[in-house]
N, C-alpha and C positions, 0 to 999 in steps of 0.2 A: 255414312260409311266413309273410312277414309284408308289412303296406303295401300295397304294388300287388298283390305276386301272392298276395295274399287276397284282396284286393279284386275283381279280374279273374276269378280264380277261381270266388269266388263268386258271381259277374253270369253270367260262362257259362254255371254250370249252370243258373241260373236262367230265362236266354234259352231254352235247350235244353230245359227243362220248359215253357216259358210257349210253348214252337212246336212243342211236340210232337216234337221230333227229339232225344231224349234219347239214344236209339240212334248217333249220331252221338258222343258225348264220349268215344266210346270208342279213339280216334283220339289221344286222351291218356293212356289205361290211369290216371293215376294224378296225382296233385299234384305227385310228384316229374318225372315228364317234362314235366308241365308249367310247372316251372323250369325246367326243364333246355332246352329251348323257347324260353324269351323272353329268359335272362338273357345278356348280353352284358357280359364286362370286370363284373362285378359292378352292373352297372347293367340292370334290367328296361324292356325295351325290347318293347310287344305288334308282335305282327307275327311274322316267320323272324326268328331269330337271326343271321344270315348275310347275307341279303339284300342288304344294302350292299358287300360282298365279290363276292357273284356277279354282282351290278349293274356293280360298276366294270371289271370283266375284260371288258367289251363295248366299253369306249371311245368312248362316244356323247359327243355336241353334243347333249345332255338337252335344254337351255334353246330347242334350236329344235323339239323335237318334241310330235305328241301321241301320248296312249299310251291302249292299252287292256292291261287284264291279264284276262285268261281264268281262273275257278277264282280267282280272288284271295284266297277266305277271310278270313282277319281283316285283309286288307288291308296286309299287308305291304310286297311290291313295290311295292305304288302308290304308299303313305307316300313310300318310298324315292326313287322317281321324283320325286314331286311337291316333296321337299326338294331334288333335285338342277336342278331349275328346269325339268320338262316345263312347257310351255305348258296342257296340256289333258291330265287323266287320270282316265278309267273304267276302275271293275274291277268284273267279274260275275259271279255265283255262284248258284246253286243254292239253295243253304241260306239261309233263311231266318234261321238263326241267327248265321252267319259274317255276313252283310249287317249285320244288328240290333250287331253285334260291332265291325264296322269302324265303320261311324257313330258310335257309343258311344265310340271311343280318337277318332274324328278331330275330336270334338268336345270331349272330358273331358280328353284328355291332351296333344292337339298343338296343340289351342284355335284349329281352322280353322274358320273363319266364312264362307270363298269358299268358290262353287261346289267347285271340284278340290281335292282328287280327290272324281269320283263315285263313290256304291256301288248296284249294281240288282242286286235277285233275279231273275234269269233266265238264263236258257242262250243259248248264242249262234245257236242257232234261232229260237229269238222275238226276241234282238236284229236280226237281219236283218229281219223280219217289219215293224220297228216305227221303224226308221232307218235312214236311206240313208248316214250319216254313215262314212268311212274316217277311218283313223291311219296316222301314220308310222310307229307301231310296235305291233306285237301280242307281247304276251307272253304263251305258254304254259309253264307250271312246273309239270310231272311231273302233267300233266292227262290223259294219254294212256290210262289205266288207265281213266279215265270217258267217255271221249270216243272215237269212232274216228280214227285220225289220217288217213285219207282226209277224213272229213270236218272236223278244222280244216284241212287243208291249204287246204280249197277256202275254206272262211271268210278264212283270212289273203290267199289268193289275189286274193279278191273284197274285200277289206277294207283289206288290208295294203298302202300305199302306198313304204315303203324296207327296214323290215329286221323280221324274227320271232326275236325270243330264244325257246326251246327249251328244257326240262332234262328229262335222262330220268329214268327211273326210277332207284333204288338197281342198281347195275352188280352181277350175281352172281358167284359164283366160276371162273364161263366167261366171265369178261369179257361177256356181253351184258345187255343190258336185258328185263328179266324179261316187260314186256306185249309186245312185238316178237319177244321172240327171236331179235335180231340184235345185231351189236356197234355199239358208237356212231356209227365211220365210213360203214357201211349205212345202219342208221336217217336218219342224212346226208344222206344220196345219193338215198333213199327222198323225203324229204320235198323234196327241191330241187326232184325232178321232177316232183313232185305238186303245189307250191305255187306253183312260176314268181319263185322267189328261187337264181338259178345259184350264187353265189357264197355259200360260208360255211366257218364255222373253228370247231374244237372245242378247249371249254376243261374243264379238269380242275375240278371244287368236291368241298369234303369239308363234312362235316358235325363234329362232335366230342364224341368218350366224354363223360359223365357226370362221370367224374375222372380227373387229370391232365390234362384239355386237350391228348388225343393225338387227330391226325385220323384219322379213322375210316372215315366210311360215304363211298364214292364214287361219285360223279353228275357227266355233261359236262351242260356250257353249251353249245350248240351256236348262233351268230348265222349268221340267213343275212340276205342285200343282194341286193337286187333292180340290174341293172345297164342297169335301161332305165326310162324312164315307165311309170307302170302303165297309162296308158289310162282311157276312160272308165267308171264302173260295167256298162253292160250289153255292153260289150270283154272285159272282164275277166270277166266271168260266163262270155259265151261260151268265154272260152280256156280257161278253169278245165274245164269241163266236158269240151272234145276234149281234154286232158289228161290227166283223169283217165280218159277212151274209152282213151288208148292205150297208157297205162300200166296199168290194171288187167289182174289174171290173167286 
């Protein structure tokens, strides 16, 4: 490894020791996935290697929205977002280290000096707790593993004022999504009913081998649209909750 991804490299672990979440790097197994990770076209790019690919298959009017990304980690999505002209973009996470990671590239590599995109360590528990603030868009990327999807639905529900990008898990060899146990279309269906976004469409993304540059690991995009005003915050609480009354088991 050389250049960046020495450099990045070696900042990570460092972060991950200096926050005590060393336990966590292991999400990388190795230097080599972690090339294999950021480099794009032979250009290292921190963030998803992909991102701007599974971004554009949404089809958004970027430049009129704000965004939040859920789980952001080193800040991928948002970057992407916030190049693609969102007005206003938060991304939150957990980790201590992923936060300390995104600040670190939005400052040393993309040399943003505005506010957007923001980065806060916290879950979207305490975000609610701490501001009343909604987005036109909420993004969740394969956050479901950590999160219950009952309860983002109700976050995006309460939060989410036009559309919620989605991506599942890695899809198994019964076609379903490994935390759900259901196939993409379900999980769909699952979450439109739960979140109060009727309207949405499933997009195919792949990930890609190591070598050759053959597509590989598959995961849908799934965009849903809300097809009415959301209402005021304590409307939209309300509805959230007999929603979630009438659809639970």
């Amino acid at each position: 490894m050389r250049g960046y991804e020495t450099y990045f490299w070696e900042t990570l672990t460092r972060m991950y020791a200096e926050n005590g979440e060393q336990g966590d790097l292991r999400k990388f197994k190795n230097r080599r996935l972690f090339r294999h990770t950021f480099r794009v076209n032979n250009e290292f790019i921190p963030g998803c290697r992909n991102c701007g690919e599974i971004l554009d298959l949404a089809a958004l009017d970027w430049q009129r929205l704000s965004v939040m990304d859920i789980g952001t980690s080193m800040g991928g999505f948002a970057f992407v977002a916030h190049q693609k002209g969102a007005k206003r973009v938060v991304g939150i996470d957990r980790s201590k280290t992923m936060i300390r990671f995104a600040r670190h590239v939005k400052r040393e590599v993309y040399g943003i000096s505005g506010p957007s995109p923001e980065f806060f360590c916290t879950d979207f528990h305490t975000f609610r707790k701490c501001s009343r603030e909604s987005f036109d868009l909420i993004m969740a990327f394969a956050v479901h593993l950590y999160v219950p999807v009952e309860r983002l639905c109700r976050f995006a529900d309460l939060y989410g004022r036009k559309y919620l990008l989605f991506q599942t898990h890695t899809i198994n060899e019964d076609g379903l999504d490994p935390v759900m146990k259901v196939t993409p279309d379900v999980l769909a269906r699952i979450i439109s009913a739960w979140s109060g976004f009727p309207k949405y469409e499933l997009f195919k993304t792949y990930e890609y081998k190591r070598r050759g540059g053959e597509k590989s690991i598959l995961r849908y995009l799934i965009k849903f649209e809300r097809d009415e005003a959301p209402g005021s915050l304590i409307t939209r609480g309300r509805r959230a909750g007999m929603r979630m009354f009438k659809v639970a088991p």
